[in-house]
Kinemage of the C-alpha trace (Angstrom):
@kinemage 1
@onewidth
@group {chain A} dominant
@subgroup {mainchain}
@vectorlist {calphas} color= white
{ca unk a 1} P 9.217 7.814 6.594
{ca unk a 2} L 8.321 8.911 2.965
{ca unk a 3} L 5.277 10.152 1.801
{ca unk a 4} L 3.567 11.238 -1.462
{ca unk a 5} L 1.164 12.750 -3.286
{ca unk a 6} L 1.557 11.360 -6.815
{ca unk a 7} L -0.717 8.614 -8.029
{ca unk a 8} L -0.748 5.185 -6.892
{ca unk a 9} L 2.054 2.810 -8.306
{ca unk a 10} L 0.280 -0.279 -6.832
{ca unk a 11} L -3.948 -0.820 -6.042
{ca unk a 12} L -5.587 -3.795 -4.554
{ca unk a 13} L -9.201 -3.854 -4.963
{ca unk a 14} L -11.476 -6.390 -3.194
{ca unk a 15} L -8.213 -9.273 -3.155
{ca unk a 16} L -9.240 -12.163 -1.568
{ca unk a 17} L -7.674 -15.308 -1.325
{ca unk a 18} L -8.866 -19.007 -0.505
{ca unk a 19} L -7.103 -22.116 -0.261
{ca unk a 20} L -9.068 -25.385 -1.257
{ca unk a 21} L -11.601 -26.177 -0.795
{ca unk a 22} L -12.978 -22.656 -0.723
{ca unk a 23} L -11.561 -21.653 2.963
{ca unk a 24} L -11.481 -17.586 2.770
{ca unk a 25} L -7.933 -16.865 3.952
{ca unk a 26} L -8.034 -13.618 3.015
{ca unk a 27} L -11.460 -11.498 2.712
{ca unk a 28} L -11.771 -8.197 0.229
{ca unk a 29} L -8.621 -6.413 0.865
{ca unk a 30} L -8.040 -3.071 -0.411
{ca unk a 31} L -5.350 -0.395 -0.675
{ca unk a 32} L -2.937 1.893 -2.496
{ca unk a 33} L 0.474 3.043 -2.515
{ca unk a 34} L 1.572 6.264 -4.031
{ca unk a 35} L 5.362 6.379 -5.394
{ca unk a 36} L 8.143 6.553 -2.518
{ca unk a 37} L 5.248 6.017 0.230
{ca unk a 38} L 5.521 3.487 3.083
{ca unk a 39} L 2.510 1.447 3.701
{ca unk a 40} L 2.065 -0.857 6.765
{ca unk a 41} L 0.208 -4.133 7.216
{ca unk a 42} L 0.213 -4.587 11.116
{ca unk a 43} L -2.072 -7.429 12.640
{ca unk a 44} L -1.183 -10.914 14.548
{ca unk a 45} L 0.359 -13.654 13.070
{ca unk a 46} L -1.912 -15.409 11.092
{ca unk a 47} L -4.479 -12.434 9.916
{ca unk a 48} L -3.618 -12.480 6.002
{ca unk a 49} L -0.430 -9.747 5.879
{ca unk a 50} L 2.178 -12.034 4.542
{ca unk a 51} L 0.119 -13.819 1.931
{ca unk a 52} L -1.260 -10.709 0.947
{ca unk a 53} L 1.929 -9.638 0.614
{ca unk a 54} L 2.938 -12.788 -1.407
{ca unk a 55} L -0.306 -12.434 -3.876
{ca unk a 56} L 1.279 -9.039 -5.048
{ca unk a 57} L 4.279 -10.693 -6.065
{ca unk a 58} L 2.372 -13.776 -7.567
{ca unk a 59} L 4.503 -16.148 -5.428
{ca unk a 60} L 1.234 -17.753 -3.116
{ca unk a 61} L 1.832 -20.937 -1.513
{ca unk a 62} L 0.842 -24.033 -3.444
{ca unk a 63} L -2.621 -24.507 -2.450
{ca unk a 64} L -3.929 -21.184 -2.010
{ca unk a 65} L -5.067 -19.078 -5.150
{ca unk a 66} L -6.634 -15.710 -5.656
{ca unk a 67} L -10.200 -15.848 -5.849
{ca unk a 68} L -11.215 -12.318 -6.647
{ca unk a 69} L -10.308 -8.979 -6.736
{ca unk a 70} L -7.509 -7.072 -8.772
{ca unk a 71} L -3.821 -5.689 -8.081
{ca unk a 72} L -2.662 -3.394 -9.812
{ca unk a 73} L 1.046 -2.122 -10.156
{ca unk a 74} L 2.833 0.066 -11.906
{ca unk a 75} L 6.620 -0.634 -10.785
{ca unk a 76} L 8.573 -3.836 -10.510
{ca unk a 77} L 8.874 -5.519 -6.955
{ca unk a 78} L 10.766 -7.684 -5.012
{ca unk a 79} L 10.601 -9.038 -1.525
{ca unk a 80} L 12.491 -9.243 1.747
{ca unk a 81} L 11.672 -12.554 3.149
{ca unk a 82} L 11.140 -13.023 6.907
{ca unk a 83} L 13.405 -15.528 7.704
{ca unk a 84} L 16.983 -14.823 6.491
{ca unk a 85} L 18.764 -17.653 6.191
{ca unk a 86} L 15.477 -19.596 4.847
{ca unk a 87} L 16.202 -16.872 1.999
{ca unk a 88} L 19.857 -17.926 1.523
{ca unk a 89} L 21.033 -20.737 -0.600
{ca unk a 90} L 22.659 -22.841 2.567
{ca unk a 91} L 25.363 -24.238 0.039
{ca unk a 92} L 26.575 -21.217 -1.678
{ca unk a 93} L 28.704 -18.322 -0.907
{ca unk a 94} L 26.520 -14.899 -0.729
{ca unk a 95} L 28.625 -12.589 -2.598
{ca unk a 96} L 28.390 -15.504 -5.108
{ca unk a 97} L 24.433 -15.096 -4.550
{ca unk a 98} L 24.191 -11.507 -5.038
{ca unk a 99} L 25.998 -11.621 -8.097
{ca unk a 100} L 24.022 -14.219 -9.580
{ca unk a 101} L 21.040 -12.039 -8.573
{ca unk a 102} L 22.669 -9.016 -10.254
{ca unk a 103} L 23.330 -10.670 -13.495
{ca unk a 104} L 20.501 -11.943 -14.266
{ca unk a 105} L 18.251 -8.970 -12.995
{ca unk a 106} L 20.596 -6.224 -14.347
{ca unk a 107} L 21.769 -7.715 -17.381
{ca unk a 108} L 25.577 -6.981 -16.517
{ca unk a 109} L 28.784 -8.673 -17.578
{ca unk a 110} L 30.104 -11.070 -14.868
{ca unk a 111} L 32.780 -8.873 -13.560
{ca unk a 112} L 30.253 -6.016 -13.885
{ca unk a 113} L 27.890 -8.086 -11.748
{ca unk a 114} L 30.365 -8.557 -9.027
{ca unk a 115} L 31.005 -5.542 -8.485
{ca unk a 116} L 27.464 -3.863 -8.295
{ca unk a 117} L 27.131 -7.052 -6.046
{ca unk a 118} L 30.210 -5.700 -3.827
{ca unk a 119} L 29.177 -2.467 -4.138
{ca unk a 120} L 25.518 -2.991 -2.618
{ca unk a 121} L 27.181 -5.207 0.636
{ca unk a 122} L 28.956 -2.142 1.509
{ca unk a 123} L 26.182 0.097 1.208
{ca unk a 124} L 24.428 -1.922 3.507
{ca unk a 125} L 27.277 -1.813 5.950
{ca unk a 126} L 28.504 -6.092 5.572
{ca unk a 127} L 32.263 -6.698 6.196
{ca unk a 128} L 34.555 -5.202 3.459
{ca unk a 129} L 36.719 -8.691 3.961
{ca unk a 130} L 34.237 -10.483 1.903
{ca unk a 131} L 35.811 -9.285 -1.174
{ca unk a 132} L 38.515 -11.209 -0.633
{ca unk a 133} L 36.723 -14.262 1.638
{ca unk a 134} L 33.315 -14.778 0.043
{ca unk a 135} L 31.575 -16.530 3.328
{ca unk a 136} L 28.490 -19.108 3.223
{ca unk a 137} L 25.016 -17.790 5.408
{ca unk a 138} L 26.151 -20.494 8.190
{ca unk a 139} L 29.327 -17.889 8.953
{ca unk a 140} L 27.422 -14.571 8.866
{ca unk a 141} L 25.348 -13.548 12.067
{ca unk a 142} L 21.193 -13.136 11.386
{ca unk a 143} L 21.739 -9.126 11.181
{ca unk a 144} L 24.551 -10.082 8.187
{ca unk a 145} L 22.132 -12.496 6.396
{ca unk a 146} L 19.048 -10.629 6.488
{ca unk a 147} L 21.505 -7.237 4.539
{ca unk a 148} L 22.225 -9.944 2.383
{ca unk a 149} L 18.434 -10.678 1.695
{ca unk a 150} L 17.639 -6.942 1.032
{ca unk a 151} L 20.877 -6.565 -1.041
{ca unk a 152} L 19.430 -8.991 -3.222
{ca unk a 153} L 16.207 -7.423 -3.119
{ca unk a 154} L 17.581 -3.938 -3.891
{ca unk a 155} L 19.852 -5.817 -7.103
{ca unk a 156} L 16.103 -6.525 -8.524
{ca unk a 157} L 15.935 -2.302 -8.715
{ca unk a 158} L 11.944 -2.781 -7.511
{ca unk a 159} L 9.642 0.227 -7.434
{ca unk a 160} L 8.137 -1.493 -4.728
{ca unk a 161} L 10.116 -3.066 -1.632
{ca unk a 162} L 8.093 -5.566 -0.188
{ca unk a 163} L 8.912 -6.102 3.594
{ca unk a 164} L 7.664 -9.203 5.172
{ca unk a 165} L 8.625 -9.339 9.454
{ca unk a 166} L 12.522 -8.929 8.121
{ca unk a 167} L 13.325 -7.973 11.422
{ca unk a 168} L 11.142 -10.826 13.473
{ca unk a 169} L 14.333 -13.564 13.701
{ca unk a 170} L 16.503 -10.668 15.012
{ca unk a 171} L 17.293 -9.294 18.627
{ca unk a 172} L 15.785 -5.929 19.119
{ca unk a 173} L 19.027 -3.845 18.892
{ca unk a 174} L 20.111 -5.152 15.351
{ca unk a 175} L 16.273 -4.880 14.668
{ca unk a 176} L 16.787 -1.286 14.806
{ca unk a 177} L 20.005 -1.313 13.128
{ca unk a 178} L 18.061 -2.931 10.453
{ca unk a 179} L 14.712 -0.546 10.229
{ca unk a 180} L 17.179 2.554 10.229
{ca unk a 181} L 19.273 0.976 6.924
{ca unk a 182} L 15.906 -0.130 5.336
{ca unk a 183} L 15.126 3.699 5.842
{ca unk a 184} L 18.347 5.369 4.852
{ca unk a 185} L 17.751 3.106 1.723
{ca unk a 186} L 14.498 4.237 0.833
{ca unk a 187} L 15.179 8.326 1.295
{ca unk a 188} L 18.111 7.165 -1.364
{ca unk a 189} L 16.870 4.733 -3.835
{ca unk a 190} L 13.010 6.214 -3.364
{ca unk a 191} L 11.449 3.040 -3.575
{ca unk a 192} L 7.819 2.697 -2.133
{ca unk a 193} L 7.536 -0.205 0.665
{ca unk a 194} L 4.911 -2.104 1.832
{ca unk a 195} L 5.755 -3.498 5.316
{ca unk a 196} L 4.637 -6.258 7.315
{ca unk a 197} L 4.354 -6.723 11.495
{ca unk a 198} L 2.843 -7.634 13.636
{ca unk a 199} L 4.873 -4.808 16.719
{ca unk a 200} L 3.020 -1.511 16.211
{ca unk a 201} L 5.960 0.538 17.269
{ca unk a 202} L 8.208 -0.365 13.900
{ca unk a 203} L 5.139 0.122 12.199
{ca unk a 204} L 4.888 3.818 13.695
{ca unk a 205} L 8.607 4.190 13.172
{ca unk a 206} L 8.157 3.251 9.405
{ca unk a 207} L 4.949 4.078 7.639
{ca unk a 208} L 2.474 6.583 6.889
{ca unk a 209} L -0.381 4.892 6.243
{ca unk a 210} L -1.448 1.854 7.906
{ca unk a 211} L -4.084 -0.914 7.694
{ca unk a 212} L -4.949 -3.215 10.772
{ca unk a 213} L -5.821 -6.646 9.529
{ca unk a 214} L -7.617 -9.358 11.755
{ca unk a 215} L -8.388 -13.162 10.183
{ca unk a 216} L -7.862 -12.145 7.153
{ca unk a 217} L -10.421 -8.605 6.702
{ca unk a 218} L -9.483 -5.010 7.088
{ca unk a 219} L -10.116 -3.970 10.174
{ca unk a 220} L -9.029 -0.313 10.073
{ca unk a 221} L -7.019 2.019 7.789
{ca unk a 222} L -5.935 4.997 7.393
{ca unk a 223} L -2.872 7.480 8.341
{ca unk a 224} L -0.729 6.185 10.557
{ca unk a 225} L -0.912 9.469 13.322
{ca unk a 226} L -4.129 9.613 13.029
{ca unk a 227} L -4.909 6.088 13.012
{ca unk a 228} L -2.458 5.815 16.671
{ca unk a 229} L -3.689 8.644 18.406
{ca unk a 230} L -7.532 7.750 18.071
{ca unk a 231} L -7.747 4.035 16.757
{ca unk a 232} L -11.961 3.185 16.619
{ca unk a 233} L -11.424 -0.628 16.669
{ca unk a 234} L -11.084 -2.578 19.577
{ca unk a 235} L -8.637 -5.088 17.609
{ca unk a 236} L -6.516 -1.945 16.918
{ca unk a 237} L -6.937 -0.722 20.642
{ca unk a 238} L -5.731 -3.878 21.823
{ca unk a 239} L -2.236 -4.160 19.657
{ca unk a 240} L -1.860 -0.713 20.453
{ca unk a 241} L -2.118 -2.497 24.348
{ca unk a 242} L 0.574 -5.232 23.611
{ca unk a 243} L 3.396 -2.645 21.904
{ca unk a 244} L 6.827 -2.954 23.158
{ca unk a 245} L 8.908 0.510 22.451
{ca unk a 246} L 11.709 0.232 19.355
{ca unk a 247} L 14.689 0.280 21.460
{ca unk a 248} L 17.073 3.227 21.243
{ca unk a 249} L 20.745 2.560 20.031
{ca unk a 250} L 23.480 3.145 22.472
{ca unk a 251} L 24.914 6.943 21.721
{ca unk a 252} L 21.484 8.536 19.918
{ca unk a 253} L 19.733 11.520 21.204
């Protein structure tokens, strides 16, 4: 995990957010994220962490609107969506995809495009044979599909990764697989992240800070050792309860 010092590159301050007619979904939310810093929003499903994640991007569901507060951001962002191949155009090719994605983000020439686009896939450890084989989501596995998703996240160049579950819809070995390369990525690129889940052991594993969120208010915040070792609210005690260990990958130490 990363960790900073430097001034915030993204503040929330008292967000809250209401669908219609006036039901408070999400209830004066605050934090901040300093440049390169990993910030977790862990809670059950259903407590406000991937709509708040959603209001920083501006992409809220139709029906639900920001009602107060202010965010703040100083860097670009982009998102890794939950479900991967909800992400993924079904009908088109994903080298095709990321290239697209590249284009328009990075302002490249077409052949440029592809092969940033190629270039990212094998940083992210996809099969070298789809330079020559471009395959549709339907012939990847879930692991492949959701490197796609972050590949096309990372073509965006954000300041600001915004993780929502990605590793929910996976089985718990590629989940690790996945939390390591999200990792490796961010000591490299030196994005900041905010990440979403609801298992308290990838949010130890990945943050430094984290907030506890519970229908929709902040239950408790604060560094993430701290925060695990002595956790004041009984919400927190209880996930803490419920954790299932981040399983270790055959061969480490």
């Amino acid at each position: 995990m990363m960790t900073t010092s430097t001034s915030p590159i993204l503040e929330i301050e008292s967000l809250s957010l209401a669908a219609k007619p006036n039901k408070i979904l999400v209830d004066n939310v605050g934090f901040s994220l300093g440049k390169g810093e990993t910030f977790g929003l862990v809670g059950e499903s259903g407590s406000g962490k991937s709509l708040t994640l959603r209001a920083i991007l501006g992409l809220l569901p139709r029906g639900i609107e920001k009602v107060g507060g202010v965010i703040k951001k100083e860097a670009t962002g982009a998102m890794v969506f939950q479900d991967p191949r909800g992400a993924l155009d079904p009908l088109c090719p994903v080298v095709k995809q990321l290239t697209e994605v590249v284009y328009y983000r990075q302002q490249l020439s077409r052949k440029a495009s592809r092969k940033a686009a190629l270039e990212l896939l094998e940083m992210l450890g996809l099969p070298a044979s789809l330079k020559d084989a471009d395959r549709y989501p339907s012939q990847l596995s879930g692991g492949q599909c959701q490197r796609v998703v972050i590949a096309m996240a990372l073509a965006c160049k954000p300041g600001i990764l915004l993780c929502d579950e990605p590793t929910t819809a996976l089985d718990v070995t590629v989940q690790r697989q996945i939390i390591e390369t999200i990792s490796a990525l961010q000591r490299e690129l030196g994005f900041a992240m905010v990440f979403v889940t609801h298992n308290l052991a990838i949010a130890a594993a990945m943050c430094s800070k984290l907030c506890v969120m519970k229908e929709g208010k902040i239950v408790e915040q604060g560094d993430t050792y701290t925060l695990l070792q002595n956790p004041q609210h009984p919400y927190t005690q209880m996930l803490m309860n419920s954790v299932l260990p981040v399983p270790e990958l055959e061969g480490s130490d």
